[in-house]
Structure formats: C-alpha cells, structure tokens
N, C-alpha and C positions, 0 to 999 in steps of 0.2 A: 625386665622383671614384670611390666604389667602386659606384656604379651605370655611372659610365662604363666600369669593369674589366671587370664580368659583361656587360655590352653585345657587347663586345671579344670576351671568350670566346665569347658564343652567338654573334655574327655569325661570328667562324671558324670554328665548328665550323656552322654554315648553310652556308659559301661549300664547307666542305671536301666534304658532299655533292651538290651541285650540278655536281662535275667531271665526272658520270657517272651513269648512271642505277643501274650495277652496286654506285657506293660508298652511293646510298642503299638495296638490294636490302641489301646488306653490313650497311649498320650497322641496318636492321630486323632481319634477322635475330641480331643481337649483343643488341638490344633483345628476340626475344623469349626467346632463351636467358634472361639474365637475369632475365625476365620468370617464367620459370619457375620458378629459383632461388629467387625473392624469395619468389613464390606460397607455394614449400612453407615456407620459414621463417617467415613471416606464419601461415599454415596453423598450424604447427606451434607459435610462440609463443603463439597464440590460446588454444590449445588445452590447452597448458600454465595457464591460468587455473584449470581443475579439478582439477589435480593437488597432489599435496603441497609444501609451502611449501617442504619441503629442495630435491628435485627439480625444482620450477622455478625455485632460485636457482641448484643446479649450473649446469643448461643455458643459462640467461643470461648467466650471471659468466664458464665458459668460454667461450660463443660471442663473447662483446663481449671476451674477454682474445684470440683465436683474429682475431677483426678487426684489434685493433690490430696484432698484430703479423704482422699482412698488410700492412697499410699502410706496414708498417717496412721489409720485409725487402726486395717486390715490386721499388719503385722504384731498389733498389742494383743487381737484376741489368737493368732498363729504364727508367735513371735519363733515358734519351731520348725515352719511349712517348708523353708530352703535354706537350711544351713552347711551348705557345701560348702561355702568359704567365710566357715562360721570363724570371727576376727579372735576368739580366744584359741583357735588351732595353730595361731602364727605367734603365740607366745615365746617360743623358744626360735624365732627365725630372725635372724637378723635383717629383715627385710625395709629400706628405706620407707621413711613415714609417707612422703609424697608421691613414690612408687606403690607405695600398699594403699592408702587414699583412692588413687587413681583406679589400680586395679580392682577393689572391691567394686567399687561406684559403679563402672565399665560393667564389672560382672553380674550387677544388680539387672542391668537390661537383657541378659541371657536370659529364656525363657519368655513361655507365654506372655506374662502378660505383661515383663518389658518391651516387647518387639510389641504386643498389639500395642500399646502406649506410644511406640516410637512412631509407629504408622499413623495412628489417628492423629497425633499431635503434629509431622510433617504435611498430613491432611491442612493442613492450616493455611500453608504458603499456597495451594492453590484456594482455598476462600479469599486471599486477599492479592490475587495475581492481574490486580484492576491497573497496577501500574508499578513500576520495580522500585520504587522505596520504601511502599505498603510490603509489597513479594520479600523484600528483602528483611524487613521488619519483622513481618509474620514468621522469617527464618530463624530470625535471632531469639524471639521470643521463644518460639517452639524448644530453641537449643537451650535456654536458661530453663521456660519451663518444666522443661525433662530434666533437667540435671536437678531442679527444686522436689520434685519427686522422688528422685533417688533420693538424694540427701533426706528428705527428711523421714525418708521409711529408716535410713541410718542410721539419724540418729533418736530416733523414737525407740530401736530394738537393741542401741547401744546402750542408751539411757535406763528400759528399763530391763536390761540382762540379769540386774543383782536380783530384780524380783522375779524376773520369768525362772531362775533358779528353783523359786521355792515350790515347791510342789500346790500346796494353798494358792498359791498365786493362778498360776495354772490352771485350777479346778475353778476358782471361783470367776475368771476371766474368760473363762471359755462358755461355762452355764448363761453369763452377761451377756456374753455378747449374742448368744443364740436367741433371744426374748427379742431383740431387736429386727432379726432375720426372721425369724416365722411370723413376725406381727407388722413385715415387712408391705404387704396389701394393704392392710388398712392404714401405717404411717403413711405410704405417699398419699393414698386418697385421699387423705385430710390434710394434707398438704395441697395435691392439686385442686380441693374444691376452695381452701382459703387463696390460694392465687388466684383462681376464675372468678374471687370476688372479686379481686382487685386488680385489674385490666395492667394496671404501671406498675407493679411490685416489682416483676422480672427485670423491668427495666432497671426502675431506683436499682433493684438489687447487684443487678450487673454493673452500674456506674459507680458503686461502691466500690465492689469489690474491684474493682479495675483498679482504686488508686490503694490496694491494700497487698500485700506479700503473696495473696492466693494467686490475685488476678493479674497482675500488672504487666508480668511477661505476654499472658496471651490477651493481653490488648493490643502490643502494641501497634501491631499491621493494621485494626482498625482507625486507632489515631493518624497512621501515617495517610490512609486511605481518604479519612476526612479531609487530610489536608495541615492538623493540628500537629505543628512541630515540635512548641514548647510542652505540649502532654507529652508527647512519645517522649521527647527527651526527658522528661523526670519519671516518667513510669518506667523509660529501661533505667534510672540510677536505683529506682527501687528494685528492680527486677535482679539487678546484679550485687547489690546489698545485700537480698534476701540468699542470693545463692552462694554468697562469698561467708555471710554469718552461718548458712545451713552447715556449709564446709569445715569453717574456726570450730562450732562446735561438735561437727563430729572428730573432729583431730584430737580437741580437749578428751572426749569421753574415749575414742579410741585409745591416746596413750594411756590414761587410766585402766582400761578394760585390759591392754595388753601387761599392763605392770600388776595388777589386782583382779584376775577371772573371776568368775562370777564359781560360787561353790555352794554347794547344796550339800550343809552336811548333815548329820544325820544327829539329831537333838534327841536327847534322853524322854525318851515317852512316858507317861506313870499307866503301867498295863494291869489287868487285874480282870477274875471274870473270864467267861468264855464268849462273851457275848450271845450274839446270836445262837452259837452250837448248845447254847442250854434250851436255847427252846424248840429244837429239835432232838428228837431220839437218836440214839445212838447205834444208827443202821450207816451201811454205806448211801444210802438214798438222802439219808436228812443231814449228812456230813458236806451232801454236796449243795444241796436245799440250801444249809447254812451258809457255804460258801461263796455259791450266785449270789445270794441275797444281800450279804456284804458285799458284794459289789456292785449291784443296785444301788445300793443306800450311797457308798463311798465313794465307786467310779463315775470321775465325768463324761468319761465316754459311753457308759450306761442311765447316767443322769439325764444326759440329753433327752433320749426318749419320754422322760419323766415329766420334763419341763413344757414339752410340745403341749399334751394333753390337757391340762389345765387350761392352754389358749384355743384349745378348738371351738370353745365359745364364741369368742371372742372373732375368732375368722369368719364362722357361720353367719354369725347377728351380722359382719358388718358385711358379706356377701349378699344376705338377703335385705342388708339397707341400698345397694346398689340394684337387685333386680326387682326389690317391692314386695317380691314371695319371701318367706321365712319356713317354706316347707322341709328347705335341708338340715334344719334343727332337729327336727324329730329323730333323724338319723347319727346322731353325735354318737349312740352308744352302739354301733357296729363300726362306724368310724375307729372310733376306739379300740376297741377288740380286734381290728383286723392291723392297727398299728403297732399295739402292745403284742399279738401276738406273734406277728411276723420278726418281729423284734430280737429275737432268740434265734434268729436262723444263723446270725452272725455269731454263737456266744464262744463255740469254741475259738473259732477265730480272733476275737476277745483277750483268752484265755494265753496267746500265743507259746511262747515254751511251756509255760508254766500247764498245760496240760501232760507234760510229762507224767504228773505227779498221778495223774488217774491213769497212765498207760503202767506206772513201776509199780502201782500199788494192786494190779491185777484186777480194778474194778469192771464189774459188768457194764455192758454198754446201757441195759436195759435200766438199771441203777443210774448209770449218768444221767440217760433222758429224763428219767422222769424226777430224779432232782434237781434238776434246770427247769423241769416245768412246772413243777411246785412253787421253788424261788419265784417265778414270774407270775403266778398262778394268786399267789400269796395280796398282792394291789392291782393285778389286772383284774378278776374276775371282781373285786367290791367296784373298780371305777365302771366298768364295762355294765352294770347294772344301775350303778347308780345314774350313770347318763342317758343310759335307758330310759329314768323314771324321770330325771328331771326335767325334759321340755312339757313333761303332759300336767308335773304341777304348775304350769304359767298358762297353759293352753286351756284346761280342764276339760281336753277332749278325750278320754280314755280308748276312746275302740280300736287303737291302734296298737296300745301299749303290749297286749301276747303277743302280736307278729312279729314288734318289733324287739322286743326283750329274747325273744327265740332267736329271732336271727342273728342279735347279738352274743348271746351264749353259743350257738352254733357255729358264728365266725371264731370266736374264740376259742374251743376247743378244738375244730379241725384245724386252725391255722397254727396251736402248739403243737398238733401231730405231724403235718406236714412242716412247721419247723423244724422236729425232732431228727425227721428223716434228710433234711436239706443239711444242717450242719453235721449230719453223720458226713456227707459223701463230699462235701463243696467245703473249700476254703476261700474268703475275701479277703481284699484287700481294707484293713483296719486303721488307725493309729496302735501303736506300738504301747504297751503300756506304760504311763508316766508322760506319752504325749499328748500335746494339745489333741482336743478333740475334731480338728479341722487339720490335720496331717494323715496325710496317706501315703503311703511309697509310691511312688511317682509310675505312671504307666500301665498302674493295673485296674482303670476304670472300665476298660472291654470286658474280662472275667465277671468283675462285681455285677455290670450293668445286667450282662445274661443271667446270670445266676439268681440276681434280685428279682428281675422284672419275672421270669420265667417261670421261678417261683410264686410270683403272686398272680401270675395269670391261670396257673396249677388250682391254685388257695380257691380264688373268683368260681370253678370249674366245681368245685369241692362243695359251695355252698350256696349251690345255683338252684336245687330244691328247696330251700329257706326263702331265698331270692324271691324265685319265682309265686310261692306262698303269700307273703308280703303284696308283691305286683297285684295280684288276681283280687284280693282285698282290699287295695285302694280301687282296681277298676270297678267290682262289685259291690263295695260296701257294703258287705256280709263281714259279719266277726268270724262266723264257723274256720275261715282259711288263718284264720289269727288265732284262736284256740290252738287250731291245728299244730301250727309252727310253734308253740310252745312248746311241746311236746318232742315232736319231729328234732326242733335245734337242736336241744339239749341229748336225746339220743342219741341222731346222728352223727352229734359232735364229739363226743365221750365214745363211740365207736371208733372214728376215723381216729381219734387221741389215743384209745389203745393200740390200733393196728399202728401209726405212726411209730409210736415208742417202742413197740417190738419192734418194727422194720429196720428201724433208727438204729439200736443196740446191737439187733444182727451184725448192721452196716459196717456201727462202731467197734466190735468185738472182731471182725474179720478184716479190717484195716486202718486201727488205731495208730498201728508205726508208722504207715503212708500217710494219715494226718499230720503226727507230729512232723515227718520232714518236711511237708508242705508249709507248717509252720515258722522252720525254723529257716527256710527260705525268705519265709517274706519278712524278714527282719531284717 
C-alpha cells in the first residue's frame, strides 16, 4: 500500500506536466533553480569537513534548526500548494493507519523541495566524514532530521485544515504572510547587523539549539566528531522523541481529519445594496469597473498587489541606509505606477471560468478593457501621484517633482494600455479562485515567466521618451526637460491607453472563446 501511495504521487505529478509543453519548461526550470541552491549547500557542507569542529556544528545545527522550521511555517501560509494526497481524499478508503502514515510522509519528499531537503541534509554525512562514528551519526541525524520535517509540515496542515477550510482564513493568512516576504531585505539585515554585534550569538545560539527538538538530530555528527559520547547519546534520545511525538500526533489529528473533514459551508450572509454597482453607471463598461473593483477590494489574490505598495517605503529608506544614497526615493511614484499597472495583465486570467459570463453576455472587448482599467485606475492613479509628491515634502527640493510626476502618469497610463492588449492575447498561470494566493498549477512558470518579463520589457520600450526626459534633467539641471515631461507623460500615456484598449478589445472580440478554453485548461 505505501508503494501504491508514491505510485499515485509520481504518476500525478507525471500527468500534471504532460498538460503542456510550457508546465514541463516550468517545472525544469523550478528544478534547476533548485538545482542551484542545493549545488551551493552541498558545496558548502563539503567544504565545512576542514573547518573547525565548533564552526561546522554551528552551520549544521542552525541550517537543519533554519529547515525545520521552514517546513513549519511554509505550509500555514499555502496550506493548498500540494494536495495530491490531500489525507481527507482517503476518507472512504479503508487504507491501514500505519500504511497511510507511512505513505503520505514518503510522499511528502516527492517534489522539489523534498529531494533538494533530502540532498542538503545527506550533504551532512560528508561534513562530518572525519571518522565513521561522527559519518555514521551525521547519517542517523540527517534520517530523524528529515523525517522531523516531514512530520511536522503534517501535522501543522492537519492541525490546521478546519481553518484552512474557511475562506477568511485563507485571505487573511496569505495577505500575513506576504508583509514578511516583501520586507524580507530589510528583516535579515537587521538581523545580520545585531549578530555582527555580537561576535558569540551564532555560536550560543547553535549550542542551544543543539540540545532542543529543532537542533538535536543535526548535531549529532558533530558531538560524535568531538569525541562527546554522553551528548550524542541524549541528543539522539531527544532527536527520536521529537520524531516519534511529531508522528503520535499526526496519527491523533489524521484519524480525526479522516473521521471529521474539514467543511467549508456556506453560512447565511445578511446581503443588501448593490455595493459598489451603485456607484457606477449602468453601462456595460461600469458593470465591469464595478466588478474588478470588488475584487480588488475582496480578492487576496488582488490584495496582494495592494499590500506591496505601502512598503515600498519602507525597502527604499532601508536600501539607501545600506548604500548612504537615498536618491531611489524620489522614484517611489513610477515605481508604483509601473507595478500597479502592469498588475492587470494577469486580470482575465484572474477571472478563470467565471469570464464566461462577459463571453455569453456578448460584451465588447473594448467595454471590458476599459472597465478593468477604470477599476484599477480608481487607487492606482491617487497612490501613483501621491508617491510622486511625497519624497520632495521631506526633501523640500522641488525641481524634480514635473519630471518625475510625468513619468509617473506616463508609466501608468501606457502600462494599462499595454496591459489591456497583453491580457487580451496571453493567458498565466494564476491561483485558482478561493486558492491560496501562493498556489499555481504546477509546471507553468516558463509561459508566465515570458509573457511577464516580455511584457515589461515592451512597457520599459513604451516609456523610454519619459525616461530619457527625466535622465537629461538630472544631468543638466535645467527644469525646462521636467516641464516638459509633464506634459509629454500624460499625453503620451492616455494615447498609448486608447490605442492599447482598442487593440485589446479587437483582440478580445475576435478570440474570447480561445480565452475562455485556455482558461478552463488551466484549472
């Protein structure tokens, strides 16, 4: 039975690249990123073999304390990301508890980034290949280690299935988790400069952790390597503790999960109002206006973009606390504009079936575009201004402000016309609606990559006369090229945004069906 389970996993994840030639393009290149990753820690543990016994048990204890509690955290904010052998599909399977145990666990290491986990963590036995009871140790830890990983990505997504049910949960756990990840530069920095105060932290810290549930397994080749018998031996009883309690309780919350699924039903709402649709007209253009906009405001998969922006502050200031300049402030408000507006290229894709509804209702394509880019139009074009103006009230150096407010409106309105025209023709790969916002159908990161990047190398191409206006007035320091592009942005922008929205609507009105199937493929 648990060769049948891994059977199961590898033919799905066989069938899932076979949809297209782009999802196996996709998941190679996922493989060789990875590939990369592993390369250097592999590199890197090896290499640690010559080094001092303290020093390569630091880096061990915390890289393997630094895994697990990846494996912890990961799965709460895309508790959706691999559910091929999601444990409430075996409800009605009379499948033995210690066969089904086993087999999920096993199948947890199928995929990226259990195989790169399984490599770097077997990387271990040659760090500590100084003499075979250290080699032998480093084995056994690595083996606990890994299995402590699994298990407790298990039982974190067993535990909390009732809540990844609820749609709320979902939303609110995915917008969470993302504030951590964009503000991801400045948390280590301020991490690594409080260690570089403190010369012994890494160290204390790893000695901690070594006699604690994260660390204990991957010490314990270093203790053997010291020479320290009585440590190895109580660090592997903790090490097999922690794997043996990770185990009990995913058994407790699995027979629960499998007696009691997790159900998402559907609670009586008090509705009332049209919302938003009262405060557009009643054209097909502000019915859609109305409709993107609700899902701005609702989806977290449109949230996300929402939430970036507010910290692009916050990346800049601490960029330029690390190179002394603070000149890339000034630029927040094209920054903005070129992220909010490129933003939209994904929408229909967004939208996945549920664009049927503008294909049976016989709307104009030209009506669609430019109610998507209203809806978007609606908080990009106030933030896109407003970040404009605000570095020059802390700076109170004005002569900058038309060149750079032009190029911001200029970025912004070509890049919703050439979004117009990109989601007419291109469909990405998305989360699905109702999914986490860090789920994508597996394998089709080659299509996205080309279509996004390609796109915004198009956008860059579009707004290179803005650009280049800007340039010539920091080297000059004449205002006349900053006037200028006042002017210039906004024209040229609101040109290329009408040609965009016609080309777009053409696009869209002469192969809306070939949309929709592409859509309902990638579901």
């Amino acid at each position: 039975m648990v060769a049948h389970l891994l059977r199961l996993k590898l033919t799905l994840l066989r069938n899932s690249v076979r949809r297209s030639p782009w999802q196996l393009v996709g998941l190679g290149l996922g493989a060789l990123y990875a590939l990369g990753i592993v390369g250097l820690g592999v590199a890197g543990l090896l290499f640690l073999r010559q080094a001092d016994i303290a020093l390569a048990q630091t880096v061990v204890v915390l890289g393997g304390a630094a895994a697990l509690l990846g494996w912890a955290i990961i799965p709460v904010a895309a508790s959706a990301a691999d559910m091929t052998l999601d444990p409430s599909r075996f409800t009605t399977s009379a499948v033995p508890m210690p066969q089904l145990l086993a087999g999920l666990a096993l199948g947890g290491l199928i995929g990226i980034p259990g195989v790169a986990t399984s490599l770097v963590a077997l990387a271990t036995v040659g760090t500590w290949s100084r003499s075979v009871p250290a080699a032998a140790g480093a084995l056994v830890g690595a083996v606990l280690g890994l299995l402590s990983c699994v298990l407790v990505s298990k039982v974190v997504t067993t535990a909390t299935a009732g809540l990844a049910a609820s749609r709320r949960f979902k939303d609110v756990s995915a917008i969470v988790f993302l504030i951590p990840l964009v503000l991801m530069g400045p948390i280590v920095g301020g991490i690594a400069r409080g260690i570089a105060e403190s010369g012994d932290f890494l160290t204390g810290l790893a000695r901690a952790l070594a006699w604690t549930p994260a660390g204990a397994a991957w010490s314990l080749g270093g203790e053997l390597a010291a020479g320290d018998y009585a440590a190895a031996s109580q660090k592997f009883a903790i090490a097999l503790a922690t794997t043996a309690g990770l185990a009990l309780c995913w058994m407790a919350l699995l027979r629960r999960a499998l007696v009691t699924p997790p159900f998402e039903g559907s609670a009586k709402k008090r509705t009332g109002g049209l919302g938003l649709f009262a405060l557009f007209p009643a054209t097909p253009t502000g019915a859609v206006a109305a409709r993107s906009l609700t899902y701005w405001l609702r989806d977290p998969r449109y949230a996300g973009a929402l939430v970036v922006v507010p910290l692009l502050p916050v990346l800049l200031i601490f960029q330029g606390s690390q190179t002394g300049s603070y000149g890339l402030l000034v630029f927040i408000g094209p920054l903005t504009a070129f992220l909010l507006a490129w933003s939209i290229s994904s929408d229909v894709s967004y939208d996945s079936t549920a664009f049927a509804l503008h294909v049976s209702t016989g709307l104009r394509g030209v009506q669609d575009r430019l109610g998507r880019s209203i809806a978007c139009l609606v908080f990009a074009l106030p933030a896109a201004v407003a970040f404009s103006i605000l570095p020059f009230l802390f700076s109170g150096d004005w002569a900058l402000l038309p060149g750079v407010l032009g190029l911001s409106l200029g970025v912004l309105f070509s890049g919703m016309g050439l979004s117009s025209v990109v989601s007419a023709r291109y469909t990405v790969a998305v989360p699905l609606p109702g999914d986490s916002p860090f789920k994508k159908p597996p394998g089709n990161v080659g299509q996205t990559m080309a279509v996004q990047f390609g796109g915004m190398a198009v956008l860059l191409l579009l707004v290179a006369p803005e650009a280049a206006l800007v340039a010539v007035q920091l080297v000059t320091g004449s205002t006349v090229p900053g006037w200028i592009n006042l002017v210039l942005g906004p024209v040229l922008g609101l040109g290329l945004f009408a040609a965009g929205v016609r080309l777009g609507g053409k696009w869209l009105d002469a192969r809306a069906p070939e949309l929709l199937a592409q859509l309902a493929v990638n579901r």
